[in-house]
N, C-alpha and C positions, 0 to 999 in steps of 0.2 A: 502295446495294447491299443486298439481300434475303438472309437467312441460306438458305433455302433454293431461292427462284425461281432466283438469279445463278448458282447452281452448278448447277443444271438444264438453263439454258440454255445455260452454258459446254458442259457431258458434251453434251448436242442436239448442240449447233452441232459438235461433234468425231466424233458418228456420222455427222453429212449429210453430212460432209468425208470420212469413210473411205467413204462410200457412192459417192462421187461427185458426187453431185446438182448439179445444175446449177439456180440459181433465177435469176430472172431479176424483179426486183422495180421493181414500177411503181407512183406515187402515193404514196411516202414521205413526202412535204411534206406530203400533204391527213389526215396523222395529228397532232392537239395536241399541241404542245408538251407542254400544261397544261389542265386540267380534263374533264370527264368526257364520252362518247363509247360511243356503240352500235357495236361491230364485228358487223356481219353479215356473215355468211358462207355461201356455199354449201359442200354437204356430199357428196361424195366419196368418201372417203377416212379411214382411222383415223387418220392422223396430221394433218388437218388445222389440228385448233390448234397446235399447234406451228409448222406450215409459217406459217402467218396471223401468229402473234406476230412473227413473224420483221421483218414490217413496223413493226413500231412501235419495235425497237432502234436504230434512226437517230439518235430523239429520246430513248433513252431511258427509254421509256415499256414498262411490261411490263399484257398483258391478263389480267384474269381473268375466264376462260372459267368458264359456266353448264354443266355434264356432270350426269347421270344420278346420282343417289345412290347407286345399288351399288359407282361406282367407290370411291366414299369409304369404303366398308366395306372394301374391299381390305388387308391387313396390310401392302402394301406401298406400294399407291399410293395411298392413302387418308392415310396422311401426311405426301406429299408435295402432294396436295392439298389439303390441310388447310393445310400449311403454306405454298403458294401463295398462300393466301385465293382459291382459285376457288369458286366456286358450288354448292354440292348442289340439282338439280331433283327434288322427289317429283312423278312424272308424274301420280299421282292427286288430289294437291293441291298446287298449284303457287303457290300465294298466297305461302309465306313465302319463301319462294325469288325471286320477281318483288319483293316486299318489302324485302328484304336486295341484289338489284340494283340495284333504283332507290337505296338508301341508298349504293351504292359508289361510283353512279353523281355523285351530290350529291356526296359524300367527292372527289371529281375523277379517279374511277378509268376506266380504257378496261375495259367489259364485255364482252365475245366472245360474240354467242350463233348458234344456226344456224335461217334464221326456217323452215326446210324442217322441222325436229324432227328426223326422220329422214335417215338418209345413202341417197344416192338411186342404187340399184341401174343404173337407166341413164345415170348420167351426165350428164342433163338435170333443170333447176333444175323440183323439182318444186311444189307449190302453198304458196305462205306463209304460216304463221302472224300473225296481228297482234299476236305478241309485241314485237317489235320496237320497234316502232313506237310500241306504248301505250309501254313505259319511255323511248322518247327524248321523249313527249310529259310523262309526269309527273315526272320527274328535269329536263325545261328543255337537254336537251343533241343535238348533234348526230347522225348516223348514218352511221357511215363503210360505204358498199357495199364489200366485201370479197371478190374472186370469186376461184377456185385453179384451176391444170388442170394436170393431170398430176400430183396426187399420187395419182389412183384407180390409177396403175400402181405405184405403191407398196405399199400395202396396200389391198384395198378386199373388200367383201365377196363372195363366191362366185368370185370369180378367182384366178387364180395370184398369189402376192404374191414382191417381190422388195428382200429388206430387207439383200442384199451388195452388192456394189461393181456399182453397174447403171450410174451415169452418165445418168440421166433426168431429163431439165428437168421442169421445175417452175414455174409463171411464177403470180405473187400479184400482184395488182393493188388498189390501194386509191382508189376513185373521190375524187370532189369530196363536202364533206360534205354530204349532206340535212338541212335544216333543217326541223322537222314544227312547224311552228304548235298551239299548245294548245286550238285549238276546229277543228282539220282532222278533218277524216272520216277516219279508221281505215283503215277496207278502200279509200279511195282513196290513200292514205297508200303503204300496203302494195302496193298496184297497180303504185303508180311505184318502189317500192325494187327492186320483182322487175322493172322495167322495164328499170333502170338498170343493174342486174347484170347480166341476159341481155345488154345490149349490150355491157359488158366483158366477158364469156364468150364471145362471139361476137368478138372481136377477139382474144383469147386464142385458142379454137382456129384459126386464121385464119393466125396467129402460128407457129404449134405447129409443130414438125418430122413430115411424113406418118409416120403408123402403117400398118405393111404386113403383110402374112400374120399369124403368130398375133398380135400387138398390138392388130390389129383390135378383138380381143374390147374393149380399154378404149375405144372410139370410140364414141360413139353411133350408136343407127342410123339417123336421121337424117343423116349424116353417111358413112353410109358401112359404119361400123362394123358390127360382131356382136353389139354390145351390146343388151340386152334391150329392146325398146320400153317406154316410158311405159306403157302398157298391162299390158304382160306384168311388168313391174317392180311395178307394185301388186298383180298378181295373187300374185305371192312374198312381198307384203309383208304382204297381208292373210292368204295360208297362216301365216305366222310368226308372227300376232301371235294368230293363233284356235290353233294347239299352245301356243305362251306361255299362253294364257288357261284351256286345258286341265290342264295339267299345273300350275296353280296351282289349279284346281278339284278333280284328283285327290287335291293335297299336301294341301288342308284336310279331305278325305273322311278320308284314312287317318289 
């Protein structure tokens, strides 16, 4: 028991329960018992660490998840993060942070990270980072593919979000672990993790109960859905990230 993860997860586990939610958790086994492990995951959705931890309570095992350093400044979730032992990433330099993973990783800890960086507006597993990958190569540890669907109808970004009693599956699937060889190639590495996931994602929606009229919007459109194309989803994402860039150019002006 964690002084403050166990009571976290307890208060979590009592919101999804007044919510409803319905999860439906697949590949519990293919989580260690014991020692340390890469949770990738795709990214959806603002509650997806939470939903994703969820798979590692069988064994016992609690992740900590890599998030953005602003959260950690927060007065209020900052220490509780803190007190998680989760991760702070500074996105401009990310050395001591990949650093302090791999070290948790050795320490026998399960690492959460999401190799997309970004939470992906259409719903579709967008291009991967080879972060992943390098720390299950220099930690010595597995890679657990970790795929979610159906928490982007939860909360996710520029859609309606629905955080009372909604009754919405939710389905986490935890693959077979990848194992990365210490002189494998990187970005082939990385090829097959995004490989491996897309086909659990694809059995996932597959699975899925049909979304009709307005739900749509969380489908991809691929699929059917309303959801913003691959395309159009980078085209918002690079608008956001050039005002972000702006308005830090104004802050240092004035």
């Amino acid at each position: 028991m964690e002084p403050v993860y166990t009571p976290v997860v307890t208060f979590a586990r009592g919101v999804f329960a007044a919510q409803g939610l319905k999860f439906r958790i697949e590949g519990e086994d293919n989580v260690p018992r014991t020692g340390g492990a890469v949770m990738a995951i795709n990214h959806t959705g603002y509650f997806d660490f939470t939903y994703a931890g969820l798979a590692a309570l069988k064994h016992k095992r609690l992740v900590r998840f890599m998030a953005k350093q602003s959260i950690f400044s927060h007065r209020v979730a900052g220490p509780l993060m803190r007190g998680m032992k989760h991760i702070p990433v500074d996105r401009k330099d990310g050395r001591a942070s990949f650093n302090r993973a791999v070290q948790a990783l050795k320490d026998g800890e399960i690492v959460g990270v999401f190799p997309e960086a970004t939470m992906s507006r259409s719903f579709e597993l967008k291009e991967f980072k080879p972060g992943a990958v390098r720390m299950a190569q220099e930690a010595g540890v597995p890679i657990l593919p970790t795929t979610l669907w159906g928490s982007q109808r939860v909360w996710s970004k520029n859609v309606p979000k629905h955080m009372g009693r909604s009754k919405i599956p939710v389905f986490i699937t935890v693959g077979e672990p990848i194992h990365v060889a210490p002189d494998a190639n990187r970005a082939e590495a990385t090829a097959e993790l995004q490989a491996v996931m897309q086909a659990q994602l694809d059995a996932q929606q597959a699975a899925y109960p049909p979304l009709t009229g307005d739900d749509l919007i969380y489908q991809p459109a691929r699929l059917g859905g309303t959801a913003p194309t691959p395309e159009e989803a980078a085209a918002h994402d690079h608008h956001d990230m050039t005002r972000t860039v702006d308005k830090f150019n104004k802050s240092r002006k004035s």
